[in-house]
C-alpha positions as CSV (number, residue, x, y, z in Angstrom):
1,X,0.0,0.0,0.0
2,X,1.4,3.2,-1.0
3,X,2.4,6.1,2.0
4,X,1.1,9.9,1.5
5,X,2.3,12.3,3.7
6,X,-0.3,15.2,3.8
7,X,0.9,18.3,5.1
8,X,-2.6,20.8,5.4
9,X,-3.6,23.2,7.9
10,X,-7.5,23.1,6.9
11,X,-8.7,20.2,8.5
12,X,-12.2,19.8,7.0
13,X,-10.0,20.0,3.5
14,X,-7.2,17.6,4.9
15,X,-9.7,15.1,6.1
16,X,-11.7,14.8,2.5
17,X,-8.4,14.4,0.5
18,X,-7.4,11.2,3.2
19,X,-11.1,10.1,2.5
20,X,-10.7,9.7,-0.9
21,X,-7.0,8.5,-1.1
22,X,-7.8,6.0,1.6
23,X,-10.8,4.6,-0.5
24,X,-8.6,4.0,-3.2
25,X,-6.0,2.1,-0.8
26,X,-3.5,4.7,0.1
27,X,-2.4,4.8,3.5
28,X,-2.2,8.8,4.7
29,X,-0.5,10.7,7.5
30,X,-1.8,13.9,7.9
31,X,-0.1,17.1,9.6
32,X,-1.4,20.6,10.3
33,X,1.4,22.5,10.6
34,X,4.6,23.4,8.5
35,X,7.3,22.5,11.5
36,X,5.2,19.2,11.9
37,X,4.9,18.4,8.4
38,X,8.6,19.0,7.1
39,X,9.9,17.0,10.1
40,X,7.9,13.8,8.9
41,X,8.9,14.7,5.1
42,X,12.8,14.5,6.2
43,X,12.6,11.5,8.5
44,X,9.5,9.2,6.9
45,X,9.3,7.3,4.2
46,X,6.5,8.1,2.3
47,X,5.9,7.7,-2.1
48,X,4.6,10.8,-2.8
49,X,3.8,14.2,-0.4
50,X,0.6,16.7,-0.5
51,X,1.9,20.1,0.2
52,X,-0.4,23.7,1.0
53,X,1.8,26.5,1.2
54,X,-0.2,28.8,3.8
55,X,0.9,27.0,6.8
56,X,1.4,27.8,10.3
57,X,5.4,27.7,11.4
58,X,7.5,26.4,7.8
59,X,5.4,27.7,4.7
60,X,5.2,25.8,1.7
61,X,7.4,26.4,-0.5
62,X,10.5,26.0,2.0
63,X,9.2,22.4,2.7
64,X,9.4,21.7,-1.2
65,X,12.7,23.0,-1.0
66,X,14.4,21.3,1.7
67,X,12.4,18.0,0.9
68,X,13.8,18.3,-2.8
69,X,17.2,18.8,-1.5
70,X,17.4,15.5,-0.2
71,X,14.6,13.2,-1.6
72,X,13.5,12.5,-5.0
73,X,9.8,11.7,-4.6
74,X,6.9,12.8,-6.0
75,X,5.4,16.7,-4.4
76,X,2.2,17.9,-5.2
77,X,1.1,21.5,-4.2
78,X,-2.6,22.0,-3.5
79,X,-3.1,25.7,-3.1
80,X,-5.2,28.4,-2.8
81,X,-3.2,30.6,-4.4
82,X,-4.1,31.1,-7.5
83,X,-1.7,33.5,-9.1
84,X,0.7,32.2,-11.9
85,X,3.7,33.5,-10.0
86,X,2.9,31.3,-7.3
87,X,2.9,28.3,-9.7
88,X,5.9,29.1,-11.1
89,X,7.8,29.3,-8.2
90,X,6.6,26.0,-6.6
91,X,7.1,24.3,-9.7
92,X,10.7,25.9,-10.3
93,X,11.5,24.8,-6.2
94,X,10.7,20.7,-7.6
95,X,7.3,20.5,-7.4
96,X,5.7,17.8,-9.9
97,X,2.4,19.3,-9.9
98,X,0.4,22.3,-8.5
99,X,-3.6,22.0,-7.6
100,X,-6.0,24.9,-6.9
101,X,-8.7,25.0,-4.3
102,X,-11.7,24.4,-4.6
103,X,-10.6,20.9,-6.7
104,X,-12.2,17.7,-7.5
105,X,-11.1,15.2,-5.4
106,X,-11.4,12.5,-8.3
107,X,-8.9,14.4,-9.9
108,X,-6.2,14.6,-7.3
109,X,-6.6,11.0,-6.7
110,X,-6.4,10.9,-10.4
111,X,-3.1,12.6,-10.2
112,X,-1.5,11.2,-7.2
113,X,-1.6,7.7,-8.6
114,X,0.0,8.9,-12.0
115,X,2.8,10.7,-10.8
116,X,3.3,7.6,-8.3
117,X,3.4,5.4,-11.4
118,X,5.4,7.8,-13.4
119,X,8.1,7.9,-10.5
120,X,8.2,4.0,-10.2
121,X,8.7,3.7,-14.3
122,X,11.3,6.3,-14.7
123,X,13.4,5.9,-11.6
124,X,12.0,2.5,-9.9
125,X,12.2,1.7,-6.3
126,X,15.6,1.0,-5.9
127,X,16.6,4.4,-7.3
128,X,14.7,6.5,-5.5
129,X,16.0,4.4,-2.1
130,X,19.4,4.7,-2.6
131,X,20.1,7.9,-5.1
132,X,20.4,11.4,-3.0
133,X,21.1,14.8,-4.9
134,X,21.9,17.8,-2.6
135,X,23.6,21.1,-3.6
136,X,24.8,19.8,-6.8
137,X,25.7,16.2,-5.2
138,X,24.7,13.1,-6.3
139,X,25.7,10.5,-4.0
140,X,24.8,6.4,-5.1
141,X,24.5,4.9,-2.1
142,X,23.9,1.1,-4.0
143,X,27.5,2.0,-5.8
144,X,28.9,4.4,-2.9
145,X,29.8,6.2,-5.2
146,X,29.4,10.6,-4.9
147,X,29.7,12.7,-8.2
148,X,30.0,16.3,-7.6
149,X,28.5,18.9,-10.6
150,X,28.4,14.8,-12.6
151,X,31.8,14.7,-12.2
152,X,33.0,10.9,-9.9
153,X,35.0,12.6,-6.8
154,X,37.0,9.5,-5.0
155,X,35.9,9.2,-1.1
156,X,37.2,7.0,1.5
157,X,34.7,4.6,3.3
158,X,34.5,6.6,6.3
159,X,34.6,9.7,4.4
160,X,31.6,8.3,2.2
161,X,29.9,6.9,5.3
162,X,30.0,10.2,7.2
163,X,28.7,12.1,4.4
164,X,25.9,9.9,4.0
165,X,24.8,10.3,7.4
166,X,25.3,14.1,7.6
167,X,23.2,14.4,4.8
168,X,20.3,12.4,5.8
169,X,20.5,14.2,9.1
170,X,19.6,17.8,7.4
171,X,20.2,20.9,9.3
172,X,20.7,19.0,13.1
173,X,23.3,19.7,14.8
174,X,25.5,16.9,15.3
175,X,28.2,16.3,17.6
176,X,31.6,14.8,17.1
177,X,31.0,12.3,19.8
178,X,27.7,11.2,18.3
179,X,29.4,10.9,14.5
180,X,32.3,9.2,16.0
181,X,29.6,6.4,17.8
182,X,27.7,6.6,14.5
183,X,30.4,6.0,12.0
184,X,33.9,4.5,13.9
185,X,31.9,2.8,16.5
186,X,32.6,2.1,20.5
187,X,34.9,-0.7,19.7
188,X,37.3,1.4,17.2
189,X,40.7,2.4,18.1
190,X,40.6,5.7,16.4
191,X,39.7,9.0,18.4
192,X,37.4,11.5,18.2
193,X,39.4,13.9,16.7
194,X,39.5,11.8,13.3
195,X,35.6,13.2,12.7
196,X,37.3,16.6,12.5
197,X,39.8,15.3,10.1
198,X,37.5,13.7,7.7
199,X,35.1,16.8,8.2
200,X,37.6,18.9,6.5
201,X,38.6,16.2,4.0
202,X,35.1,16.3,3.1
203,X,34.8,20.0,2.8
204,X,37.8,20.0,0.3
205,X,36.1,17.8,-2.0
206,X,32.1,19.4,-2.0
207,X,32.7,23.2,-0.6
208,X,33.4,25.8,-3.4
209,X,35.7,27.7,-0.2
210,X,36.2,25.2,2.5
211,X,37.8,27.8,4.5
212,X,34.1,29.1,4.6
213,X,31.9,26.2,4.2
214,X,28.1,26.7,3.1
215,X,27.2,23.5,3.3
216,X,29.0,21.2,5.9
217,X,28.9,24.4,8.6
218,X,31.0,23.8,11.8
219,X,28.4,25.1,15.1
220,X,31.2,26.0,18.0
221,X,30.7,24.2,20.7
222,X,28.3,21.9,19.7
223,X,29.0,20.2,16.4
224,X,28.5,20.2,12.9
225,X,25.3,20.4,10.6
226,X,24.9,19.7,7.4
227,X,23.0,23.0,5.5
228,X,20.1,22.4,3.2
């Protein structure tokens, strides 16, 4: 059974799009507010995500944006903003489709299912699993493998492995200790201060200036965070 993740803050509206996506067998999570919503997009897995753009905390559009930074799923806008400019923009931020209120439902379970299906036939399962582009990086996690502007860059496996979870961790703060238990483990013989060195090995290789990383950003005191 396909997963929607349905981020609305009209509930009367949020409730009749799950009633019609249920009845044709989708399962639906439902949240009200933008914070909410875009915490679920990063850390669920869901096949395809309902987005309004008026919502209370994160709007809209910055969901669409820091979801497509990281995921390459299916994101549907359903708006009540009409204007073309609006359209335009959601669209241009990675949005496959945009919706108007009032709508038929019919037609947004019409569209949900092909843009599933269209996702499935062009990229299939496995790519959408284990393919992540970010900032101009596309790192194959079936091939580990990272290509930078489409260009192979060579990475270590730790280097590789710490990058992968930085990036699936977007904007937290994480600290060295916790990347050192994640990715050297309890049992290693290395110490702490190797996450600083890979950090900055890391930075040479994505970071246009790694002296002043935008990106892979260094929080004093605390940790690091990967910026998306």
């Amino acid at each position: 059974m396909k997963k929607i993740l349905l981020i609305e803050d009209d509930i009367s509206i949020a409730e009749l799009q799950r009633d019609y996506l249920e009845i044709n067998k989708f399962r639906v999570d439902i949240q009200h507010s933008g914070d909410e919503g875009l915490q679920h997009a990063l850390q669920g897995h869901y096949d395809l995500i309902i987005l309004d753009i008026m919502l209370p905390g994160v709007n809209g559009f910055e969901i669409c944006k820091q979801i497509r930074a990281v995921k390459n799923i299916p994101i549907l806008f359903v708006s009540a903003k009409k204007e073309d400019i609006d359209k335009i923009r959601g669209l241009g931020l990675g949005a496959d489709d945009y919706i108007t209120k009032p709508f038929s439902p019919g037609e947004l379970v019409a569209r949900v299912k092909a843009h599933i299906e269209r996702y499935e036939r062009l990229a299939g399962k496995q790519t959408q699993t284990n393919t992540i582009f970010v900032h101009g990086i596309t790192i194959d996690k079936s091939a580990r493998k990272v290509y930078i502007d489409q260009e192979e860059t060579p990475f270590t496996t730790k280097e590789f492995d710490l990058l992968v979870f930085l990036v699936m961790h977007p904007n937290q703060v994480l600290s060295k200790e916790q990347l050192y238990e994640k990715i050297w483990g309890l049992e290693s013989a290395a110490d702490v201060s190797t996450v600083t060195v890979h950090i900055r090995k890391i930075r040479g290789k994505i970071e246009g200036d790694p002296a002043q990383p935008k990106f892979l950003e260094t929080v004093w005191g605390a940790g690091y965070r990967f910026n998306v």
